[in-house]
Each structure stands twice: as structure tokens, then as C-alpha cells.
Residue, then its C-alpha position, 0 to 999 in steps of 0.5 A: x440623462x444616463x448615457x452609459x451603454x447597456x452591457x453586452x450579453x453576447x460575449x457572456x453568452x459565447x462562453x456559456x455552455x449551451x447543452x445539457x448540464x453534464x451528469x454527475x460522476x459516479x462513486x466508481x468513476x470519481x474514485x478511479x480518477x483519484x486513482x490514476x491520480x496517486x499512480x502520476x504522483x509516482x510519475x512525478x516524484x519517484x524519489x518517495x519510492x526510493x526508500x521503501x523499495x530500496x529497503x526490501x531490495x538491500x536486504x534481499x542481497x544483503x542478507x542472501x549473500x552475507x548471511x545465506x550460507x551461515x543461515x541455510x547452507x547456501x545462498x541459494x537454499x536461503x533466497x528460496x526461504x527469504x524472498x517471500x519475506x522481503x517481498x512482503x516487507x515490499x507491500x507493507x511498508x509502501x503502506x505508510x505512504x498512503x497515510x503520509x500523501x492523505x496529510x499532505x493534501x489535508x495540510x496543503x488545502x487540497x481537501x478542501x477544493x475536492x468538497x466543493x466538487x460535485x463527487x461522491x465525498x470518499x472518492x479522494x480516499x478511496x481513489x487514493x488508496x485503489x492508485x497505491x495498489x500499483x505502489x505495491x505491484x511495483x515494489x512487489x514485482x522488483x522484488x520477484x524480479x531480483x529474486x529470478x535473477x539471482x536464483x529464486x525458483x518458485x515451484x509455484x510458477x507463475x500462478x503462485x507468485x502471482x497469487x502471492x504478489x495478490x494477497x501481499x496486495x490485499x493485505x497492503x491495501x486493508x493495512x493503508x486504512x489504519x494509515x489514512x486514519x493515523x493521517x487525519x488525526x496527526x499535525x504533518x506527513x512527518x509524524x505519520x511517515x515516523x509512526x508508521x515505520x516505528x510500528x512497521x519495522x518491529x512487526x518485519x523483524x520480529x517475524x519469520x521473514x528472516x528466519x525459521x521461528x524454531x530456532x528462537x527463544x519459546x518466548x520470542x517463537x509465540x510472539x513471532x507466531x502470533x505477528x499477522x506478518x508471519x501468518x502472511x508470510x507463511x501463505x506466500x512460501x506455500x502459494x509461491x513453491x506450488x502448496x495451498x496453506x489454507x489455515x495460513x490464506x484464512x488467517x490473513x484475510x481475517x486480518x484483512x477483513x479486521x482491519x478494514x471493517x475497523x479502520x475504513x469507517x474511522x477514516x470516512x468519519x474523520x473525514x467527514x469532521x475535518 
């Protein structure tokens, strides 16, 4: 005969919830969560910034104080002129991150704990990239920061750096789509982090952040013209001393639109197959 005690169901039942089952997230809310989760990654490794903001900051006053007289006449003309390039320089280059932290959650598993969640399956990515738009108001914001105390004076005020510091942040946002792509066909954070500044970096200076393209070879100048990053750049100086560069605004937002049309879906479908 067996004696052994029939198992208790109290304890199972005390712990079990007894309500309703809680609804399912939506797309909005399950992104934003991601999204404040990239901002406390910058809150707990704020070291992953150092270079990217370092970079913009270093050249503003190297090149303001070494090079500004030589250039314009004065550092002060020159920082009026330069700015608007290293704050753009801010913005795309805080872009390559959003690649390098989308491989590091891939590489360490962290994907696949987010598919067995009941969310909306893009909500990591897109979350991701909505809490690297405070990357770029960061980066962008120390940077108009230095420039105020070492002399700039937008004639734009305060409406036109912010508008400038907006569409430096749009275009930064649609750029990180062709990151997060790059991320889920590459091996490490490494590779993505080292083809993303290989890429960068030419396209920086090989515009007219630093100086005015009618100086430059007739080659150079139409390479320099055509870099999406001089058309950019452009929109900043007109925005930030108080002028509305249309041709230059429509420029950029269809480098945007072209990016994100292209390299959003590629994303999504990558990572859907991994």
C-alpha cells in the first residue's frame, strides 16, 4: 500500500497569480522600454562615449586655436564657421555605437532572451536606436556648449541651434540603420566599430566641416559637394546664423528617407533570419 502523501497545492497556489493575465505590451510601449534601456547603458559605462564626444571636442579647440588664425583671420571668425562641422561630426560618428551594442547583444545571447518574450519582434532594435537619440543630443549639446564658452554666437538663437541639433539627430538616427545592418552580418562589435570609422572619417574630412571647398582642387570641390556630410553641414551654418537653407534642409532629409527606406527593412529581415 503506498503510503506517500499526496503533494500540497497551497504553496503552487500562493504563488500563482490569481487575476487576469496582464495584456500584451504594445509595439510603442515595448520599444520605448528598450529605449531607456540604451540611455542606462550610457549610465553604467560612460567610458563608450569618451572617444566619440572626445573626438568633436579635441578638434574644436585644436583646430580654433592652432589653425583658426591661419584659416579665417581670427579664432573667433573660424569658430563661427567650424562649429556646425564638429557638432555634426557629434552626431555621426555616436552613430557607429548603435551597430557595435546591436552585435554585442547578438554575441552574448541577449537576442535570444528578447524572442522568447511576448513583444512586438523589432521593439529590441528599434527601442535601441530611439535611446541612442540621447547619444546624439549628448554629444551634440557638449558641443554647442564649448562652442558658447569659447565664443560662438549663432545668429540663429536658440531656435536655430536647436534646429540644427534636430536634424543633426535625424540624420544620425536614419544613419544608425546602416550600422545595425553591418551588425548582424559581421562576427564581433570589433569589426563593426573599425568599418564604421574606416567609413566615417574620410566622409568628415573629406567635406567642408573644416574648410570652405573653394579653396580646394576642381576635383576634391565635386567630391566634397557631393558628400551627404557637406550638404548637412551646410543646413547647420544656415539654421544656426538665423537663415532657412531649403535646397540644402531637402537634401538631407533625402539622404535620410534613402537610408531608412533601404537599410531599415534590411535590418528587420536580418534579424529575423538570425
Amino acid at each position: 500500500m503506498n503510503t506517500t502523501p499526496a503533494p500540497a497545492t497551497e504553496p503552487l497556489h500562493a504563488v500563482l497569480a490569481e487575476g487576469p493575465r496582464p495584456a500584451r505590451p504594445s509595439a510603442a510601449s515595448a520599444a520605448l522600454t528598450f529605449g531607456w534601456r540604451a540611455l542606462l547603458k550610457v549610465k553604467h559605462v560612460p567610458e563608450q562615449l569618451a572617444d566619440v564626444i572626445g573626438i568633436p571636442v579635441i578638434f574644436t579647440l585644436v583646430f580654433t586655436y592652432l589653425f583658426g588664425g591661419a584659416l579665417a583671420g581670427s579664432t573667433h571668425a573660424y569658430l563661427q564657421f567650424l562649429l556646425p562641422g564638429t557638432l555634426v561630426m557629434a552626431a555621426v560618428l555616436l552613430t557607429v555605437y548603435s551597430g557595435v551594442n546591436l552585435n554585442t547583444d547578438a554575441a552574448t545571447g541577449a537576442f535570444d532572451r528578447f524572442r522568447s518574450l511576448p513583444i512586438w519582434r523589432p521593439a529590441p532594435i528599434v527601442g535601441g536606436l530611439l535611446g541612442d537619440t540621447g547619444r546624439y543630443l549628448l554629444g551634440c549639446s557638449l558641443v554647442v556648449a564649448l562652442g558658447l564658452a569659447i565664443g560662438f554666437r549663432p545668429g540663429g538663437g536658440v531656435t536655430g541651434v536647436l534646429a540644427g541639433i534636430g536634424l543633426a539627430v535625424l540624420f544620425g538616427f536614419c544613419l544608425s540603420w546602416l550600422w545595425t545592418t553591418l551588425a548582424l552580418i559581421l562576427r564581433t562589435p570589433t569589426s563593426v566599430q573599425v568599418i564604421g570609422l574606416v567609413v566615417l572619417f574620410p566622409l568628415t574630412f573629406a567635406s567642408n566641416a573644416f574648410v570652405d571647398p573653394r579653396t580646394m582642387p576642381s576635383w576634391v570641390r565635386s567630391v566634397v559637394r557631393a558628400n551627404p556630410i557637406s550638404h548637412l553641414i551646410d543646413a547647420e551654418r544656415g539654421l544656426m546664423q538665423g537663415h532657412t537653407p531649403t535646397t540644402q534642409i531637402v537634401w538631407v532629409l533625402i539622404a535620410s528617407a534613402v537610408l531608412l527606406v533601404v537599410f531599415a527593412p534590411a535590418t528587420v529581415h536580418l534579424y529575423r533570419r538570425s
